[in-house]
Residue, then its C-alpha position, 0 to 999 in steps of 0.5 A: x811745084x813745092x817738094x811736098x806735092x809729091x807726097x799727095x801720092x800715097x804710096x810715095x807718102x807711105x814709103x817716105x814715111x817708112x824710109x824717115x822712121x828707119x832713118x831716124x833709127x840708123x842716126x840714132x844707133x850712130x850716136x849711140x855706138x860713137x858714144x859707147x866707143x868714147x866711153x869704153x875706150x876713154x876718149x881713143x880717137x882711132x877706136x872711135x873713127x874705126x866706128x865709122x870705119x865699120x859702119x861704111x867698109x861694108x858699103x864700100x863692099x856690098x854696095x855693087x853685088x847689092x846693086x846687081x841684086x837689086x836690078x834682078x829681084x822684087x826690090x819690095x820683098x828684099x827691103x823686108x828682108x834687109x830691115x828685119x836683119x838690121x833690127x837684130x843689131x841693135x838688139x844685140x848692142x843693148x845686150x853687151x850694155x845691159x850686161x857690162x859687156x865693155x868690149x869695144x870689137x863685139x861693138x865694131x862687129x855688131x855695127x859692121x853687120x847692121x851695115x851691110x844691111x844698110x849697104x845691101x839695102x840702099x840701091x834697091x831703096x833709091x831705084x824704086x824712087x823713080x818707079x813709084x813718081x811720075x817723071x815730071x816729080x823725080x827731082x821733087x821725090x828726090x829732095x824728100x828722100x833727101x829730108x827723109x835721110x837727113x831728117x833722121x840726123x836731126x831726129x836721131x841725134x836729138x832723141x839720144x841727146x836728150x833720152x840717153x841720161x834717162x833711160x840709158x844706151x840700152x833702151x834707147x837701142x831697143x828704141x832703135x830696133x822698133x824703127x827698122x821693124x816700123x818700116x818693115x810694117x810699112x812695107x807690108x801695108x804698101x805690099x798690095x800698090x807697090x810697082x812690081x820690079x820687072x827682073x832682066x834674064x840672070x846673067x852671071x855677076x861678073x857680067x853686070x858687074x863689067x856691063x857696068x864698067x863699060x858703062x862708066x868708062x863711056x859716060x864722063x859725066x858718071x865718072x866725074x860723078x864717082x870721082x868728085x863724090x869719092x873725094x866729098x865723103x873723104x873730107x865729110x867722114x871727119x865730122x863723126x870722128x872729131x865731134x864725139x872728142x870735143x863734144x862734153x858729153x851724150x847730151x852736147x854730141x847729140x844737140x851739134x850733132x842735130x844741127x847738121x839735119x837742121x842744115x840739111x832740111x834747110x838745104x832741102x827747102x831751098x835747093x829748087x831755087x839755087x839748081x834754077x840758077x846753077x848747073x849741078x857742078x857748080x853746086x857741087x862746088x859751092x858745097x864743098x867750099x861752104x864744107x870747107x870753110x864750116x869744119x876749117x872754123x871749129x877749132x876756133x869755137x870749140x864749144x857746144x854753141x858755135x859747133x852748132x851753128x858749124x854742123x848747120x852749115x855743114x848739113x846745107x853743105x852736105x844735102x847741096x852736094x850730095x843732091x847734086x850728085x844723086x840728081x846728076x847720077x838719077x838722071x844720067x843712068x839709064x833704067x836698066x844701070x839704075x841699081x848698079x849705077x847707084x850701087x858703084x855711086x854709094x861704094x865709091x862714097x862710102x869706100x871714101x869715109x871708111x878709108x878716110x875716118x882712121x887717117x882722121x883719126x890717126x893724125x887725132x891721136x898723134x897730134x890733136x883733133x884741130x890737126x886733123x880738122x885742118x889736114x882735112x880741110x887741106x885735103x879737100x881744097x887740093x881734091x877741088x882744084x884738081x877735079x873742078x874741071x870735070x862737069x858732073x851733069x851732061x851739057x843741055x843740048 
């Protein structure tokens, strides 16, 4: 069955939809942050890694309250709520533009505050993937979540590339406010269909919390899930801090930047037929080799072209591993762990890229952007061979 066929359903369209457009705004809003960065603090690579810092510590942070949230309340109405708080965000970066307010913090603030939106949002977004499909079309609805967030990296990046010399960073985030307003609009028109959450008794926080953790520490599979992940995201967040250095300008960062989607969807296309011959860890490890071997190559090439074709590999690497890890984590949590479990799973990763992105960058700094590429580089080889023992997936009875 073609991934597509999950789309017939019009509730699952009308979501997907949502979740694209919205996407497309968070990458957009990406961009253009890591752009005024480099240009506000002429080119400090500490500075613009601390941008991805802000954008994923507070995942890192949220993530699993969020998750508890989101296995206690109507997940509908707390989308709602969560995409009219990020909208505000980019509203205000324009305004520090419009008014020539260059003050690098306000930047980081204001990208930390969309980020616990996103952080607050994510768990309950993915747990009602499976209730709005049937059973037999999960994998399917999954691998178009997957294009719908990595569709967004090929949209957002090439619309900022190619709009931002003409109308400028503070339009094009008005722009991006409208996108997390359309989902919202979305939702609404989605109000009336939507499977209602059945909420459990409310118990106390630290409860779930260690009802979870019990969980984990029976379930190897979901650990090595956290664990192999965790140190994927380490070795991922390098891209976002080393392109915005050797990109020439908004323009170049946009286009190599889109072609990391382009890799992704493409990933999306086939991935069917690759888990048809492999289990999910050895997907993994295909993934993070071509990871590996796609960022290890740029400082050979580091022109706008070749970077390109770089970041595609990478994008393929990106959905491969990242596919296999949330299809594993969908399928082994049970119904009643589904939001903390996927909340633990988005912190352990975004924990990853934010404690890893000022090491990047440090090392940039201090030496150069191709020191960081191969220290990166070196990092995920040693985290490969350690944990390549640990299968991310149950054995087939």
């Amino acid at each position: 069955m073609s991934v597509f066929a999950t789309l017939r359903d019009s509730t699952f369209r009308w979501f997907w939809l949502g979740m694209s457009l919205s996407t497309t705004g968070y990458w957009m809003q990406t961009i253009t942050v890591s752009w005024l960065m480099r240009s506000w603090t002429e080119g400090d690579a500490v500075m613009v890694s601390l941008v991805q810092t802000a954008m994923f510590l507070p995942v890192f942070l949220f993530s699993l309250p969020a998750g508890v949230l989101a296995d206690r309340v109507d997940r509908h109405k707390l989308l709602i709520v969560v995409h009219l708080v990020m909208g505000a965000t980019p509203l205000g970066i324009a305004a520090l533009v419009a008014f020539d307010w260059h003050h690098p913090i306000a930047l980081l603030v204001l990208t930390a505050i969309l980020a616990v939106g996103n952080a607050v949002k994510l768990p309950s977004q993915s747990a009602m993937v499976p209730d709005l499909v049937a059973a037999d079309r999960l994998a399917a609805a999954l691998s178009l979540n997957s294009i719908a967030v990595n569709g967004g990296r090929i949209v957002g990046p090439a619309i900022t590339g190619i709009l931002m010399p003409f109308l400028g960073a503070a339009q094009l985030l008005v722009l991006n406010a409208t996108t997390y307003l359309g989902f919202v609009g979305v939702l609404l028109h989605v109000r009336n269909v939507v499977p209602k959450h059945t909420s459990r008794v409310p118990g106390r926080l630290t409860s779930d919390v260690a009802a979870l953790f019990r969980y984990a520490r029976g379930e190897a599979a979901y650990r090595a899930i956290l664990l192999r992940g965790g140190f994927y995201f380490a070795t991922w967040s390098l891209t976002l801090v080393v392109l915005p250095l050797l990109a020439r300008d908004a323009a170049a960062f946009g286009q190599i930047y889109a072609y990391f989607g382009v890799g992704a969807i493409g990933g999306a296309l086939f991935v069917a037929r690759i888990r048809a011959h492999f289990d999910p860890s050895a997907t993994l490890g295909f993934a993070i080799g071509l990871n590996i071997l796609a960022i290890g190559l740029i400082p050979l090439w580091p022109t706008t072209g070749p970077m390109s074709a770089l970041m595609l590999l990478t994008g393929i690497a990106s959905f491969m591993g990242m596919n296999s890890l949330q299809l594993s984590a969908q399928t082994i949590l049970p119904r009643e762990f589904r939001g903390r479990g996927l909340a633990l799973m988005n912190m352990i990763f975004m924990g990853g890229t934010a404690a890893a992105s000022p090491i990047w960058g440090s090392i940039a700094r201090a030496t150069s952007a191709t020191a960081a590429i191969y220290a990166a580089c070196i990092f995920s080889i040693v985290a490969f061979l350690a944990t390549r023992h640990l299968p991310i997936s149950k054995p087939v009875p």
